[in-house]
C-alpha positions as CSV (number, residue, x, y, z in Angstrom):
1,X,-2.3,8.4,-17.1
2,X,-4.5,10.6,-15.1
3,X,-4.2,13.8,-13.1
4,X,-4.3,14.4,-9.7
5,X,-2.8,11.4,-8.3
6,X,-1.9,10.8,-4.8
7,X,1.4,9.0,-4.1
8,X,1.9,7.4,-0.3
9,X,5.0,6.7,1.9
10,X,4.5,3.8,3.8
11,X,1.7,5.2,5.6
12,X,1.5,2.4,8.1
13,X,5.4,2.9,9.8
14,X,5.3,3.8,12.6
15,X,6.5,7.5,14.3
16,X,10.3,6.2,14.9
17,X,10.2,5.0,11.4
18,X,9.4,8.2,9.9
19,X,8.6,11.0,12.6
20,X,4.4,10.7,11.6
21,X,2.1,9.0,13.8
22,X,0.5,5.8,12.5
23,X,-2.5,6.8,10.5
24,X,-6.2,6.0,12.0
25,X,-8.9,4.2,9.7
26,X,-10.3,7.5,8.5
27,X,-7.1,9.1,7.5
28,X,-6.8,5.6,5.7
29,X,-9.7,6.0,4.4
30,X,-9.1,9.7,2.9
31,X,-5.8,8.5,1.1
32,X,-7.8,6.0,-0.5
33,X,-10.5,8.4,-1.4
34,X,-7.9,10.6,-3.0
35,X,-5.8,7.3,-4.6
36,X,-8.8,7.4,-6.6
37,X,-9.1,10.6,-8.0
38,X,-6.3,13.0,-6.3
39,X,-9.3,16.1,-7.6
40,X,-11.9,14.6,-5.4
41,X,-13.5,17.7,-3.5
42,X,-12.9,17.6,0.2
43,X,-17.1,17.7,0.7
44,X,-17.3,14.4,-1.0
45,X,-14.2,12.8,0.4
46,X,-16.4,14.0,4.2
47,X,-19.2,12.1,2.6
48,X,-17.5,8.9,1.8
49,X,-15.5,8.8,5.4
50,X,-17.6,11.0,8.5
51,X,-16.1,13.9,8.5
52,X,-16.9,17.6,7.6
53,X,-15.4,19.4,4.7
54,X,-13.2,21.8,7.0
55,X,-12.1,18.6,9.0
56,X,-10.7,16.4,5.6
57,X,-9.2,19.8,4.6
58,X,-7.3,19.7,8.0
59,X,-6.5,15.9,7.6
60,X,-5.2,16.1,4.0
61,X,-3.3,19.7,4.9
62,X,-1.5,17.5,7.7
63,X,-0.8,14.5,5.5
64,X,0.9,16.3,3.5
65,X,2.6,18.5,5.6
66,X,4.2,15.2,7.9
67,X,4.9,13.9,4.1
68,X,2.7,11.2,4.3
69,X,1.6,11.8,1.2
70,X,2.1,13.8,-2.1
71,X,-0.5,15.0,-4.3
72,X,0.9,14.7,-8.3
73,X,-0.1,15.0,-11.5
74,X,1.1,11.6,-13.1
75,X,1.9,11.7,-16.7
76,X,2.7,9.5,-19.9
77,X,6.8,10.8,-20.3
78,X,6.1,9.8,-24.1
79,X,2.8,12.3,-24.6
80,X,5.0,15.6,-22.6
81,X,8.6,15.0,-24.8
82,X,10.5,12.8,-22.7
83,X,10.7,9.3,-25.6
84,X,13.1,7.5,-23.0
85,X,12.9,5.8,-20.2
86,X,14.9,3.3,-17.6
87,X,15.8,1.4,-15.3
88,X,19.4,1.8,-13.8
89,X,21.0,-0.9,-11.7
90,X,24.1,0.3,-9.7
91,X,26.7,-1.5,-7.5
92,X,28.5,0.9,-4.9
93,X,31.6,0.6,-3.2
94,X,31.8,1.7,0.2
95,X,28.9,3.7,1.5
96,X,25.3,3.8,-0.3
97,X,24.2,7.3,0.9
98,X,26.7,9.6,-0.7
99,X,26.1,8.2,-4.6
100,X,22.4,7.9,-3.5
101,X,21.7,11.7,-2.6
102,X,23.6,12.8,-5.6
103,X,21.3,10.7,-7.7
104,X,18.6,12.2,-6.1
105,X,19.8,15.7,-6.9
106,X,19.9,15.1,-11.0
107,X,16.6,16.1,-12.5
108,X,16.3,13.1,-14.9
109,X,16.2,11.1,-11.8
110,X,12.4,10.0,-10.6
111,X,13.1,7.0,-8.6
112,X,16.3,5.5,-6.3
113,X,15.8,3.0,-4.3
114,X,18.3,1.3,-1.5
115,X,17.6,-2.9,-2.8
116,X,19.3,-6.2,-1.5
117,X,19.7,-8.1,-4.3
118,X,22.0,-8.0,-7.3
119,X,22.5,-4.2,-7.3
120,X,22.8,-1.9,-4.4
121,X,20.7,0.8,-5.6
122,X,17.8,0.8,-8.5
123,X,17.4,4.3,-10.3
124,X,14.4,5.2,-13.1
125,X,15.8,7.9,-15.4
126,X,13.5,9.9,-17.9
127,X,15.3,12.0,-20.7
128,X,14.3,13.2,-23.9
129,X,15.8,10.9,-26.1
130,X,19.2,8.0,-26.4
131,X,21.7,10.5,-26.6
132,X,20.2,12.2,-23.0
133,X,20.1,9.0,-21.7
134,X,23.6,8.1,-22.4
135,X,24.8,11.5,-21.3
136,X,23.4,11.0,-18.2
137,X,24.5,7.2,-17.7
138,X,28.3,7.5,-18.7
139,X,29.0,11.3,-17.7
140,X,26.9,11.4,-14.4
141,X,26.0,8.5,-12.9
142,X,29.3,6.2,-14.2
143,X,31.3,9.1,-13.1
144,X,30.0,9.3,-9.5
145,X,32.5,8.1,-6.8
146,X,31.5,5.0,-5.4
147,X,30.0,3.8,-8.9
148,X,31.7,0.7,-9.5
149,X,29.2,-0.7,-12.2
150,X,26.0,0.0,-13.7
151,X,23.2,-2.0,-15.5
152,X,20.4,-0.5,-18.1
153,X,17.2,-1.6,-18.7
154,X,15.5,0.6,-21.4
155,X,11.9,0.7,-21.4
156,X,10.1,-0.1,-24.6
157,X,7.0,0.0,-23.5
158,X,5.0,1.4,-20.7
159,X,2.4,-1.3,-20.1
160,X,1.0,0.1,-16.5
161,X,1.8,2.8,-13.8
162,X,-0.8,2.9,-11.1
163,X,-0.6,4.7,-7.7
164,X,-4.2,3.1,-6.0
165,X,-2.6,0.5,-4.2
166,X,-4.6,1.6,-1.1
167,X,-3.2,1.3,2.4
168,X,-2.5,-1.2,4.9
């Protein structure tokens, strides 16, 4: 994994969707710059797109401000303590949001996700080892009201994680 990594909303909804204008080619163009190294100085980012080094720094400062954008350092959970990882699938009854936001609010929680499919909400959990994870699985998320089932996919193996999808 690498540091520095730049993580994008859906940059291309529009301002209804998520109170940000839709971006313009060059703003585009600076997420990709960064998608590929997030420590890209702003002077070569200018370079690579037209603009001066004072006017990406204004760009990027507003991306991330209207949370277009997020600027991360992505790491290997297996190389900084954390030995397990997974994939949660949930069925709710009644209303999404409330077991959703307290998801959210658990710290072992990197990922929920509202799907239409065979489980109403998809969850990636990261704890230090089995018995973390099943602590979290059967006394937080099983417990949650609304939580009328639960799925768990343990990952054995991370075999990619990539954030340089680009934009549309």
């Amino acid at each position: 994994m690498h540091s520095g990594s730049v993580v994008t909303r859906n940059a291309a909804d529009s301002k209804s969707a998520h109170g940000a204008p839709p971006l313009d080619a060059v703003s585009r163009a600076i997420i990709e710059q960064l998608q590929e190294d997030g420590r890209r100085p702003y002077a070569a980012i200018g370079k690579a797109v037209g603009l001066s080094e004072a006017a990406v720094r204004q760009r990027v400062q507003k991306l991330l401000d209207q949370g277009v954008m997020q600027i991360v350092a992505v790491t290997d959970p297996l190389t900084v303590g954390f030995r397990r990882q997974a994939m949660i699938g949930i069925n709710v009854e009644g209303d999404l949001d409330p077991v959703a936001d307290a998801l959210t609010a658990m710290d072992e929680v990197e990922y929920v996700v509202v799907t239409a499919g065979s489980f109403d909400l998809l969850i990636e959990i990261v704890c230090e080892d089995d018995d973390h994870l099943l602590d979290v699985i059967n006394k937080r998320v099983r417990t949650l009201p609304g939580v009328r089932s639960t799925e768990s996919f343990v990952y054995l193996k991370l075999r990619k994680q990539t954030y340089t999808w680009g934009t549309r």
